[in-house]
PyMOL commands that place a pseudoatom at each C-alpha (Angstrom):
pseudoatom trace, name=CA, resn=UNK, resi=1, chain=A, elem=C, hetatm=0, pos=[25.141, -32.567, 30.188]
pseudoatom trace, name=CA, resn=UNK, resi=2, chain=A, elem=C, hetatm=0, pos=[22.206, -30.884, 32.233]
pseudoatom trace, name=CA, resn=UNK, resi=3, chain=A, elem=C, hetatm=0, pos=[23.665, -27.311, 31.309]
pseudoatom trace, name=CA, resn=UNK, resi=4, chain=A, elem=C, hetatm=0, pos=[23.870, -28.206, 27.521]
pseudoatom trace, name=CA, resn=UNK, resi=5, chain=A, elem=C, hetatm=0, pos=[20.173, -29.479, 27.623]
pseudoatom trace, name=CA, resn=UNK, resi=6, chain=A, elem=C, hetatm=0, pos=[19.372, -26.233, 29.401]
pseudoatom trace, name=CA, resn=UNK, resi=7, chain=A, elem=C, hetatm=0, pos=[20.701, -24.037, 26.565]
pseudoatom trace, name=CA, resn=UNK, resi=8, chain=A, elem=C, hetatm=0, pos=[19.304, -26.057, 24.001]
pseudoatom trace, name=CA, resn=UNK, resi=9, chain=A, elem=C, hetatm=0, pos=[15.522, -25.334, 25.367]
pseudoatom trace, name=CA, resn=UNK, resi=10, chain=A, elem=C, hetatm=0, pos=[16.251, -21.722, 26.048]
pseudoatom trace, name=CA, resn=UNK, resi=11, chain=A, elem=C, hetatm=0, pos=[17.817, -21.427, 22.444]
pseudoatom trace, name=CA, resn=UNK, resi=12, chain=A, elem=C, hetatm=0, pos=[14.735, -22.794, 21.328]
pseudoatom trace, name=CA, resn=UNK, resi=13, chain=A, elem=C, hetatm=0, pos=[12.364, -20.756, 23.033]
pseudoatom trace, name=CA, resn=UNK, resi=14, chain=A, elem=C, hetatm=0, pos=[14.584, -17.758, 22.223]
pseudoatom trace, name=CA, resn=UNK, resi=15, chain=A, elem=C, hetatm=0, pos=[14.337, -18.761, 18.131]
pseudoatom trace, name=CA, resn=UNK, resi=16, chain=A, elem=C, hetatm=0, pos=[10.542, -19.131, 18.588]
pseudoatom trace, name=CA, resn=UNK, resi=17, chain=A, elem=C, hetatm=0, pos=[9.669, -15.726, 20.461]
pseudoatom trace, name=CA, resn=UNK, resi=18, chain=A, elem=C, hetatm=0, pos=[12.187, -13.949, 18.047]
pseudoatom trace, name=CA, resn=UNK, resi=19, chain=A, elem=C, hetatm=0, pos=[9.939, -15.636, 14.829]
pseudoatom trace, name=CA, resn=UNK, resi=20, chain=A, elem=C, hetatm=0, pos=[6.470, -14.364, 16.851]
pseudoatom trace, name=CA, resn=UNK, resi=21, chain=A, elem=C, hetatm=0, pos=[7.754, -10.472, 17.436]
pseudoatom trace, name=CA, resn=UNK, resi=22, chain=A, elem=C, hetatm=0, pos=[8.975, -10.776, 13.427]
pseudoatom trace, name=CA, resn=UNK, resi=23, chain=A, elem=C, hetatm=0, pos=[5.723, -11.771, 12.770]
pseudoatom trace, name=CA, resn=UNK, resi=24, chain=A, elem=C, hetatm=0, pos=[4.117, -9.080, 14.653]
pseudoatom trace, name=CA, resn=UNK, resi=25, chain=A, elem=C, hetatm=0, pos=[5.860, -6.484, 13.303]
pseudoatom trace, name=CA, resn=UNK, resi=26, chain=A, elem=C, hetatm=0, pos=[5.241, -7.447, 9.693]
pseudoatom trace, name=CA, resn=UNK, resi=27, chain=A, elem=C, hetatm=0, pos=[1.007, -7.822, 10.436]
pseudoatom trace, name=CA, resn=UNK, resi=28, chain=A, elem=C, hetatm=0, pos=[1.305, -3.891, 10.330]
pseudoatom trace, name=CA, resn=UNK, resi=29, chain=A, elem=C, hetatm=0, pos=[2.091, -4.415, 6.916]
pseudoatom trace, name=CA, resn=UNK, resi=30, chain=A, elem=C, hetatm=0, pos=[0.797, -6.826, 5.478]
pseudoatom trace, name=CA, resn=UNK, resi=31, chain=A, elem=C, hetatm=0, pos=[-2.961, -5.926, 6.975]
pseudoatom trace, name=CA, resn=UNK, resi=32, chain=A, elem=C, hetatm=0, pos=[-2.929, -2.038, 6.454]
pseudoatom trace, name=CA, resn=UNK, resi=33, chain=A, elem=C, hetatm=0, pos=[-5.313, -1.084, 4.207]
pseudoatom trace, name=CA, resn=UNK, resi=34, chain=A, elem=C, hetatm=0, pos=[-3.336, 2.135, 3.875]
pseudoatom trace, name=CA, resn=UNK, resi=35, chain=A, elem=C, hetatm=0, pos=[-0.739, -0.718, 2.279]
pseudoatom trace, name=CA, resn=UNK, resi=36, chain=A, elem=C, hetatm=0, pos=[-1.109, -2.318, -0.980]
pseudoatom trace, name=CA, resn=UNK, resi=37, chain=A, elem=C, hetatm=0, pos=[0.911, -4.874, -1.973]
pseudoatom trace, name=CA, resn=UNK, resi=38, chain=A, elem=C, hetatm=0, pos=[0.472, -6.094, -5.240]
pseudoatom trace, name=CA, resn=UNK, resi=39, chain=A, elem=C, hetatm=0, pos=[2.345, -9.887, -5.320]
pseudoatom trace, name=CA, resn=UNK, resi=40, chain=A, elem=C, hetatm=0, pos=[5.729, -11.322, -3.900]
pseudoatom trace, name=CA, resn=UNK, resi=41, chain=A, elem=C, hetatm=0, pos=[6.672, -8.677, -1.345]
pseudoatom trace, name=CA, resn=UNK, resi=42, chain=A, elem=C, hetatm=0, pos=[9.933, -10.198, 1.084]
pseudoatom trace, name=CA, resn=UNK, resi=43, chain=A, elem=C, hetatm=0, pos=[10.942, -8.885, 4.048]
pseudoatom trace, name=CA, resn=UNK, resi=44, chain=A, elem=C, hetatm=0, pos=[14.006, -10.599, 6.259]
pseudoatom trace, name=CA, resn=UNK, resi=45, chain=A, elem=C, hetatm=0, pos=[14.406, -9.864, 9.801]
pseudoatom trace, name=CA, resn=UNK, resi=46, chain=A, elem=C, hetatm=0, pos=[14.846, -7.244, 11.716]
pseudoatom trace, name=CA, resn=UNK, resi=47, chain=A, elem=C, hetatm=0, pos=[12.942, -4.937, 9.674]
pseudoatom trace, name=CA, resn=UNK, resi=48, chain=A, elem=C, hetatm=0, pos=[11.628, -2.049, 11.411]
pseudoatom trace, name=CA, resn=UNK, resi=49, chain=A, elem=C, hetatm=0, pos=[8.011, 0.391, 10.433]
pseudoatom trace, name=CA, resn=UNK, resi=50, chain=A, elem=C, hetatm=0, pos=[7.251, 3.283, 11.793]
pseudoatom trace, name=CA, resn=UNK, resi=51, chain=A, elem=C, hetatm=0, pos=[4.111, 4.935, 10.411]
pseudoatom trace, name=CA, resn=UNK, resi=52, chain=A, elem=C, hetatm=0, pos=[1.414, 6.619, 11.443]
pseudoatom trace, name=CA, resn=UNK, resi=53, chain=A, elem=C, hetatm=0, pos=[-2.397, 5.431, 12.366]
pseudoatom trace, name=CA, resn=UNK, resi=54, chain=A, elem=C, hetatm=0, pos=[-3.749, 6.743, 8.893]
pseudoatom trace, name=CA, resn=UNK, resi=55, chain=A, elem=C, hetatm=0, pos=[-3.819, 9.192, 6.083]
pseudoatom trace, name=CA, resn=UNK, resi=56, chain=A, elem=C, hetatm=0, pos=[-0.897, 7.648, 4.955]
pseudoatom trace, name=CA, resn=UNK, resi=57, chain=A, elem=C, hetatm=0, pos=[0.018, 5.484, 1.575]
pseudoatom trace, name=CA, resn=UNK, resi=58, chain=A, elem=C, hetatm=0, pos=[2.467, 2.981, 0.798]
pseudoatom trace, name=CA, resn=UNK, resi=59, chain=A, elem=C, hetatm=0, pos=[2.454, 0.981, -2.543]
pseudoatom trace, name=CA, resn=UNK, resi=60, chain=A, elem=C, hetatm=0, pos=[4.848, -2.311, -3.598]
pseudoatom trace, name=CA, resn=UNK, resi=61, chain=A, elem=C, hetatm=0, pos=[4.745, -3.268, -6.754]
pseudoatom trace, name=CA, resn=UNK, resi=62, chain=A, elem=C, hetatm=0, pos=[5.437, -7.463, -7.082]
pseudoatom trace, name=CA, resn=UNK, resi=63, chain=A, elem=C, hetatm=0, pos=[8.953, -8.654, -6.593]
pseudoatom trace, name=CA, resn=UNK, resi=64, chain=A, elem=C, hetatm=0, pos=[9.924, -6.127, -3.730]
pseudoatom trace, name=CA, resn=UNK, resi=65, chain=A, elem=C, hetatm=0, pos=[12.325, -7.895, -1.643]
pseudoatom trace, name=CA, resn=UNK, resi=66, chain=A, elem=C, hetatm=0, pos=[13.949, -5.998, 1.604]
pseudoatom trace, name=CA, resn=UNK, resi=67, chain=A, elem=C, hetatm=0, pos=[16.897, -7.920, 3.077]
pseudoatom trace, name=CA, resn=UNK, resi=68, chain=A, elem=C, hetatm=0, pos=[17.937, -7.826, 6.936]
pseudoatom trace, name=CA, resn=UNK, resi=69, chain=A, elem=C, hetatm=0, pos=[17.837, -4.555, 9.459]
pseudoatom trace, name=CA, resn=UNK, resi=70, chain=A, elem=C, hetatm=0, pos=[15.682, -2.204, 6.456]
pseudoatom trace, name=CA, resn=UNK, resi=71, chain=A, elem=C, hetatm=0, pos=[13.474, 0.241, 8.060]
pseudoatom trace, name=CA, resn=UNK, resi=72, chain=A, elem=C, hetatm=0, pos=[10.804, 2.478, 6.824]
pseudoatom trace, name=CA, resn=UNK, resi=73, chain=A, elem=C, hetatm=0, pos=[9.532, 5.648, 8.049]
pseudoatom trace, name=CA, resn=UNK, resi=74, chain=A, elem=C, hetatm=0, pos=[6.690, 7.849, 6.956]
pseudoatom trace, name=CA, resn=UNK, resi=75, chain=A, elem=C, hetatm=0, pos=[4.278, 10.234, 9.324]
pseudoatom trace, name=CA, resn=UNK, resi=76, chain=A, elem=C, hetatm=0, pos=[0.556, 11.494, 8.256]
pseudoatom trace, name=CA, resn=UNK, resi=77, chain=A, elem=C, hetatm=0, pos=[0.006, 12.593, 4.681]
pseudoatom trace, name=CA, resn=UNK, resi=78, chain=A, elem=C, hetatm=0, pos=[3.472, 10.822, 3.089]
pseudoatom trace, name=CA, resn=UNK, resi=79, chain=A, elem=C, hetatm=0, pos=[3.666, 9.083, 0.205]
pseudoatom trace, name=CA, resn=UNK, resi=80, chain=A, elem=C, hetatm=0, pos=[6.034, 5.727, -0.589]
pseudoatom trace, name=CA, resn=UNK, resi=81, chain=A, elem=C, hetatm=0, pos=[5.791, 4.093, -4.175]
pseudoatom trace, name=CA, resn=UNK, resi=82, chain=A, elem=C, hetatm=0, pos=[7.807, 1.108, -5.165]
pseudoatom trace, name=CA, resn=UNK, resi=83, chain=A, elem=C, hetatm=0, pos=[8.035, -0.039, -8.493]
pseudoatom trace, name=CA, resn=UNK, resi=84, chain=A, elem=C, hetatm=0, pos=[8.543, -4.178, -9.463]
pseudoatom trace, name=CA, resn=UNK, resi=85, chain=A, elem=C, hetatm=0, pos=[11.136, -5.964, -8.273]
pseudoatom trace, name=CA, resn=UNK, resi=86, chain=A, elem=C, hetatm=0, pos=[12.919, -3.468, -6.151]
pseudoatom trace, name=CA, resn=UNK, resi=87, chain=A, elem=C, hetatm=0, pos=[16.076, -4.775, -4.237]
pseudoatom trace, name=CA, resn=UNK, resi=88, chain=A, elem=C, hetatm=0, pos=[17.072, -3.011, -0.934]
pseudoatom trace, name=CA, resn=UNK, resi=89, chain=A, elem=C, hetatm=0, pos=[20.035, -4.643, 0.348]
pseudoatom trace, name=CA, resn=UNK, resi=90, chain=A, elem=C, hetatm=0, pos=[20.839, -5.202, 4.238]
pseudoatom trace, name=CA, resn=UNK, resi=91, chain=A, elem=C, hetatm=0, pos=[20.826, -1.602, 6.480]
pseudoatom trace, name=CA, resn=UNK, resi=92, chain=A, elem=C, hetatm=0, pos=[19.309, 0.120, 3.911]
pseudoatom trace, name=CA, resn=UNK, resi=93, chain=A, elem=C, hetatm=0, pos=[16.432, 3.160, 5.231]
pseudoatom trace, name=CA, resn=UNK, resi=94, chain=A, elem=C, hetatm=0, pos=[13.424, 5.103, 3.640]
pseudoatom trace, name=CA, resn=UNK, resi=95, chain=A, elem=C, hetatm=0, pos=[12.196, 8.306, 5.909]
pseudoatom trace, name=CA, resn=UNK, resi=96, chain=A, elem=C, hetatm=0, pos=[9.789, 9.442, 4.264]
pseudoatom trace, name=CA, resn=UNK, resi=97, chain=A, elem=C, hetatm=0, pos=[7.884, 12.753, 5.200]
pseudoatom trace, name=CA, resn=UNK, resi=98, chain=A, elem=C, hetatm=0, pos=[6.397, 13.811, 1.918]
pseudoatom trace, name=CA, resn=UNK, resi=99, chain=A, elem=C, hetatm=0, pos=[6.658, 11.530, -1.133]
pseudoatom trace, name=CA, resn=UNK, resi=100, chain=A, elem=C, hetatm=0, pos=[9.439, 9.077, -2.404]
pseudoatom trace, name=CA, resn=UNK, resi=101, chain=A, elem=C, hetatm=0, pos=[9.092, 7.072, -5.291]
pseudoatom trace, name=CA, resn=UNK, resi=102, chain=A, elem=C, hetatm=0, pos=[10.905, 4.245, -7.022]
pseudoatom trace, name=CA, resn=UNK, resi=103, chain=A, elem=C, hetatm=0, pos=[11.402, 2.767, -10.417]
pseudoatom trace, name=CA, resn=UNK, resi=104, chain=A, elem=C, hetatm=0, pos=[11.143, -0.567, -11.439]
pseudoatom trace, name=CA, resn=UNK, resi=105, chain=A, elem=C, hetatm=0, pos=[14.146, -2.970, -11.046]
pseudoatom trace, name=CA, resn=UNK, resi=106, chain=A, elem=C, hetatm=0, pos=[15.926, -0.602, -9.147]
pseudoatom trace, name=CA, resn=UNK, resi=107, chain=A, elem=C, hetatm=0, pos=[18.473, -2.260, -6.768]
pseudoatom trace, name=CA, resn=UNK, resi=108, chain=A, elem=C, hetatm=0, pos=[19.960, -0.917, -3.405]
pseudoatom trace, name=CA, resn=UNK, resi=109, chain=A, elem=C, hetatm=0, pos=[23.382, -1.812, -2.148]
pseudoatom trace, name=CA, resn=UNK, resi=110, chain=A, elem=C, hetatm=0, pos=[24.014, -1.700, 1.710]
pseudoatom trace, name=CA, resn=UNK, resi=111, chain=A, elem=C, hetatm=0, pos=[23.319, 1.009, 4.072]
pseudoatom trace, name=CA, resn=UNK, resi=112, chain=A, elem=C, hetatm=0, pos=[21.556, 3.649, 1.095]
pseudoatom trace, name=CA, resn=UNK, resi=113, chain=A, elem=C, hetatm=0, pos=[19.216, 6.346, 3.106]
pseudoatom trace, name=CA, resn=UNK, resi=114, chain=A, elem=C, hetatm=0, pos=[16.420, 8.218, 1.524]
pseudoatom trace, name=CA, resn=UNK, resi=115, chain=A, elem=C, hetatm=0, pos=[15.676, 11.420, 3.110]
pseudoatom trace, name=CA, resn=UNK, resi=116, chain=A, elem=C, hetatm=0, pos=[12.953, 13.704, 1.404]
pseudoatom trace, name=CA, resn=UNK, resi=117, chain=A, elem=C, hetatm=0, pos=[13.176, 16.573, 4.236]
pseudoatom trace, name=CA, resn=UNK, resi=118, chain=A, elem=C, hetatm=0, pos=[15.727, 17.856, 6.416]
pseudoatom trace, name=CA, resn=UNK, resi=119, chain=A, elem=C, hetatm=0, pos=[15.959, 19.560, 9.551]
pseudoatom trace, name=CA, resn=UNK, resi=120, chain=A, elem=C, hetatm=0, pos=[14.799, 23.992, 9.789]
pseudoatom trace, name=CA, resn=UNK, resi=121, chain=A, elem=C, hetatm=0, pos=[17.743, 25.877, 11.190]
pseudoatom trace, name=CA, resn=UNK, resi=122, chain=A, elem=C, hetatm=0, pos=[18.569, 29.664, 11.985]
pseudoatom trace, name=CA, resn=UNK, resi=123, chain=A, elem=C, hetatm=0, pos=[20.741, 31.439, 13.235]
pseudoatom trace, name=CA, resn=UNK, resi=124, chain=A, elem=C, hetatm=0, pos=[20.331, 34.491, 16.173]
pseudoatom trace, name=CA, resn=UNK, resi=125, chain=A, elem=C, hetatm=0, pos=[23.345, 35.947, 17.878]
pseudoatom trace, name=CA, resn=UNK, resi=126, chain=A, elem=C, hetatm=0, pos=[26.078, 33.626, 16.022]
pseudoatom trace, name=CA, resn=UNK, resi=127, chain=A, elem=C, hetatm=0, pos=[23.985, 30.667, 17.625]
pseudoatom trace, name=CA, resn=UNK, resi=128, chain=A, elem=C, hetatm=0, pos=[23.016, 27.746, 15.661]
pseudoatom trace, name=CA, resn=UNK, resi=129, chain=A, elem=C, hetatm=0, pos=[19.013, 26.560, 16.576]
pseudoatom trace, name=CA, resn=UNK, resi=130, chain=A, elem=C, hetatm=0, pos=[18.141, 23.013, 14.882]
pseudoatom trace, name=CA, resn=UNK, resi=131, chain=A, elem=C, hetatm=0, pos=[14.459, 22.561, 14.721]
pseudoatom trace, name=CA, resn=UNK, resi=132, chain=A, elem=C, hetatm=0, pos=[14.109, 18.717, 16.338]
pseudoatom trace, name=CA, resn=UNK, resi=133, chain=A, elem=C, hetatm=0, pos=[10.225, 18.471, 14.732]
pseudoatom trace, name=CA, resn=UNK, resi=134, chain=A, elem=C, hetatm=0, pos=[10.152, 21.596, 11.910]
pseudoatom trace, name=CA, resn=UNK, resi=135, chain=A, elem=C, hetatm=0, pos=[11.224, 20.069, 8.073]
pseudoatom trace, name=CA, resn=UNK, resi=136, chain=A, elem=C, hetatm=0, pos=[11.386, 21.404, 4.953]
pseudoatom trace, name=CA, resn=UNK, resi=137, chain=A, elem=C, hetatm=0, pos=[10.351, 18.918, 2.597]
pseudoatom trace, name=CA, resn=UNK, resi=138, chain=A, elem=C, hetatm=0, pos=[10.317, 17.787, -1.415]
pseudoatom trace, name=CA, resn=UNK, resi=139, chain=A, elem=C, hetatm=0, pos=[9.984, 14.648, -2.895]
pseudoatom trace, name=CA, resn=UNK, resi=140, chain=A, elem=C, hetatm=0, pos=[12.279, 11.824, -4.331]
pseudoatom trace, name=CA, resn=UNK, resi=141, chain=A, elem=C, hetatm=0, pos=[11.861, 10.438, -7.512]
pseudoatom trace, name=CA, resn=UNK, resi=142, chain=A, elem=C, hetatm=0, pos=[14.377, 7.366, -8.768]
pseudoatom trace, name=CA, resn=UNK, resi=143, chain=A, elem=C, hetatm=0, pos=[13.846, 6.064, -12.066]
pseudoatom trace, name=CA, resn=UNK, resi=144, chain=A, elem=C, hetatm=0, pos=[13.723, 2.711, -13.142]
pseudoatom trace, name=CA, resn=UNK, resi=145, chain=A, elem=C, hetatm=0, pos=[16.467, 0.247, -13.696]
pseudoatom trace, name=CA, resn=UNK, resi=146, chain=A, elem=C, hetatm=0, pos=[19.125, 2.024, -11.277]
pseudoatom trace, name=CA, resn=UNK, resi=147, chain=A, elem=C, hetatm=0, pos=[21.734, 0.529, -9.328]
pseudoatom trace, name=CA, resn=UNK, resi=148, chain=A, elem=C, hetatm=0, pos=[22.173, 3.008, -6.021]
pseudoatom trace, name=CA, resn=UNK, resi=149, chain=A, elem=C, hetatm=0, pos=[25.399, 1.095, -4.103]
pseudoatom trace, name=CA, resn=UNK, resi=150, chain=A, elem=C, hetatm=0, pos=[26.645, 0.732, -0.746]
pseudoatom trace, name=CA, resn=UNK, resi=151, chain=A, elem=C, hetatm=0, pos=[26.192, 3.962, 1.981]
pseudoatom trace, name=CA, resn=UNK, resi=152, chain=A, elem=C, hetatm=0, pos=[24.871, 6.119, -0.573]
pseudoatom trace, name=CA, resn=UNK, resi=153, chain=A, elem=C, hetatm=0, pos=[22.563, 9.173, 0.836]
pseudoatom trace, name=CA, resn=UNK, resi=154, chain=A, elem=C, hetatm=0, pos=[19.739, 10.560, -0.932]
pseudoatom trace, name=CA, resn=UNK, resi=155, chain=A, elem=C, hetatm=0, pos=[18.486, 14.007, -0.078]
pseudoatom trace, name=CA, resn=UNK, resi=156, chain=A, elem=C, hetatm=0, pos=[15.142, 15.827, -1.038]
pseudoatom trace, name=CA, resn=UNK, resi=157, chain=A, elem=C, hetatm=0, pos=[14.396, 17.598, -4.201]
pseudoatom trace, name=CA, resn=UNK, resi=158, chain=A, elem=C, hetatm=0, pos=[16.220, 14.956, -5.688]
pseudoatom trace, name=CA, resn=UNK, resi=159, chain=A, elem=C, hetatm=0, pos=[14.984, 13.255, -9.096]
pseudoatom trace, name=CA, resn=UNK, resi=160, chain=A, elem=C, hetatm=0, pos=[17.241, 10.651, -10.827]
pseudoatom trace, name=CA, resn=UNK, resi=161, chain=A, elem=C, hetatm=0, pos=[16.417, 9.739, -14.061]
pseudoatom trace, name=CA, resn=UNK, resi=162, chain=A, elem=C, hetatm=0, pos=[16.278, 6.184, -15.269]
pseudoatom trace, name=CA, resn=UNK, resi=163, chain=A, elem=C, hetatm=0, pos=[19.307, 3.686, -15.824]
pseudoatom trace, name=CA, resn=UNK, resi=164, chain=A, elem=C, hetatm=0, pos=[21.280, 5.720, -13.801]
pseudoatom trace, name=CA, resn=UNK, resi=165, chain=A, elem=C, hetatm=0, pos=[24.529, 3.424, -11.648]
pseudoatom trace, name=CA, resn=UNK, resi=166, chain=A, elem=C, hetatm=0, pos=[25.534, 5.709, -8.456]
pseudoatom trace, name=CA, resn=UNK, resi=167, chain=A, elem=C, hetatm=0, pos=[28.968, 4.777, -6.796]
pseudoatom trace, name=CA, resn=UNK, resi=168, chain=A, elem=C, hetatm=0, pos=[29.224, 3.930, -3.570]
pseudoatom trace, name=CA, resn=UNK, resi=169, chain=A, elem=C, hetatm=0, pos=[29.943, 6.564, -1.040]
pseudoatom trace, name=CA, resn=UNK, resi=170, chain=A, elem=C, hetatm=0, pos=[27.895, 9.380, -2.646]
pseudoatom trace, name=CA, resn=UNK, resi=171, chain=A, elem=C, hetatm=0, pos=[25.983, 11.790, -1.406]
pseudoatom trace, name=CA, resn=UNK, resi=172, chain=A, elem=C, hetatm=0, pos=[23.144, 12.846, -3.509]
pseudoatom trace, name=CA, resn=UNK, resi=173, chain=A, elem=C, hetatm=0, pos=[21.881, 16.639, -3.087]
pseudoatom trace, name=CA, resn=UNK, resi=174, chain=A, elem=C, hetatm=0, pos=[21.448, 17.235, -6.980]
pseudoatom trace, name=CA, resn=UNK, resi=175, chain=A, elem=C, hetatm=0, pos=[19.151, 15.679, -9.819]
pseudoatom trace, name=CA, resn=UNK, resi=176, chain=A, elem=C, hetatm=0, pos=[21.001, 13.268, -11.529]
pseudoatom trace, name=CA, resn=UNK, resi=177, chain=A, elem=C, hetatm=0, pos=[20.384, 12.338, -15.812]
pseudoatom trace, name=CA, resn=UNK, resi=178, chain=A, elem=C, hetatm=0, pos=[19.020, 9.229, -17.181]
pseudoatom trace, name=CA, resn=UNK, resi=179, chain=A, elem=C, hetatm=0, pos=[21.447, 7.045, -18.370]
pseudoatom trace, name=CA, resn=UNK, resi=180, chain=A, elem=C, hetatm=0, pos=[24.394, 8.350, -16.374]
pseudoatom trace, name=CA, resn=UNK, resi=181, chain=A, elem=C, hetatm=0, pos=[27.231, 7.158, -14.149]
pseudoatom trace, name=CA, resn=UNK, resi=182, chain=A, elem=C, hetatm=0, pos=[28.147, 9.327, -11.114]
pseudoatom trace, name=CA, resn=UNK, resi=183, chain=A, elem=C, hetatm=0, pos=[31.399, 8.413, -8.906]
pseudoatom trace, name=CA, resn=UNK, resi=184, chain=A, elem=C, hetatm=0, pos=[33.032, 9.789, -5.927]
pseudoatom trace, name=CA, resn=UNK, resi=185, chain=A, elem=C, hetatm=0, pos=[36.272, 11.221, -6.487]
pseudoatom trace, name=CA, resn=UNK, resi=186, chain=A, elem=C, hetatm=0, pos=[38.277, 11.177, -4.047]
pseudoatom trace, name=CA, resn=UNK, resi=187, chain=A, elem=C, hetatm=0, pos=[42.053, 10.165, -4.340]
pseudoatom trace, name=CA, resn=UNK, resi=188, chain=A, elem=C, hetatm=0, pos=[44.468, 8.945, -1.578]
pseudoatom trace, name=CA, resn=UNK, resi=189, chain=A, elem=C, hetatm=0, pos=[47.190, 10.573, -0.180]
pseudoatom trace, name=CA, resn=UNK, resi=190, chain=A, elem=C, hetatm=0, pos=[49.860, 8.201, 1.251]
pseudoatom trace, name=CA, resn=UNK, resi=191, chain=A, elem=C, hetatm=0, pos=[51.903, 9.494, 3.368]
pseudoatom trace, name=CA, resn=UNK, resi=192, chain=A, elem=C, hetatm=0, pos=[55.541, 7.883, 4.524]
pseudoatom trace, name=CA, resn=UNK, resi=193, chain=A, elem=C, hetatm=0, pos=[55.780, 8.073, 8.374]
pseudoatom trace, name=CA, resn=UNK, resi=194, chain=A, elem=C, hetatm=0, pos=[59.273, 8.735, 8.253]
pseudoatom trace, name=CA, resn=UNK, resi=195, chain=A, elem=C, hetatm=0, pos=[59.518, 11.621, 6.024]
for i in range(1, 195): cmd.bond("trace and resi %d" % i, "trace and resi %d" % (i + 1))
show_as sticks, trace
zoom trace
């Protein structure tokens, strides 16, 4: 009886100091004045923000609602614009090193990445060198009323035009057209063990 007591308390104190570091995290945010936030902005837990001290810009429209384990990353000089009532769904991520915008009414399905840079390489001697802090960089621009679904990656350069539905799966290194449905295509091949 003393031990279920015991776990009850400490479950409780867990709960509370789990609201307080949500809390915390989400005063960077909300109190930014690089931030604006213009009505109804929702953000579950475990959502994560890494940006810099200043000379940065973020803007929600009203109705932006991020769901559980989002994060958002930006460094000095990036740009973020979302649009009214933007949906990202659980796992999604937004790195953002130069400028990614958003349409209105745009949902996100599960684990979608935004990447508007990527890595410098070369080559010398038949040896690969991956630049850990050199990008290239060019912005993302998704129109309004898409629906971007589950584990989709979006690359830089990258404009997709509005009403737009992108299967899950896909990876997105080209412009897409307004008013277009894009699929992975990918077919099975089934195999009998025994053969």
């Amino acid at each position: 009886m003393m031990k279920r007591a015991l776990k009850n308390v400490i479950g409780k104190i867990i709960t509370k100091l789990k609201f307080i570091y949500e809390g915390y995290k989400l005063k960077i945010i909300y109190y930014n004045p690089n931030i604006s936030i213009e009505g109804g902005l929702t953000i579950e837990e475990y959502f994560s923000a890494s940006i810099p001290a200043g000379n940065f810009c973020i803007k929600f429209g009203p109705g932006v609602h991020f769901k559980k384990y989002c994060a958002i990353l930006l460094v000095p000089g990036a740009e973020l614009h979302i649009g009214n009532n933007v949906f990202f769904n659980n796992y999604c991520s937004i790195n953002c090193l130069d400028k990614i915008s958003i349409g209105e009414n745009t949902q996100f399905g599960e684990g979608v990445k935004l990447y508007d840079h990527n890595h410098t390489y070369t080559y010398a001697n038949d040896v690969l060198d991956v630049a850990r802090d050199k990008f290239k960089t060019a912005p993302i621009s998704i129109g309004k009323n898409c629906w971007i679904s589950s584990n989709v990656t979006i690359l830089k350069g990258v404009t997709i035009g509005d009403n737009v539905v992108i299967g899950a799966n896909n990876l997105i290194y080209k412009s897409v057209p307004a008013n277009t449905v894009l699929k992975f295509k990918a077919d099975y091949i089934i195999q009998n063990h025994t053969e």
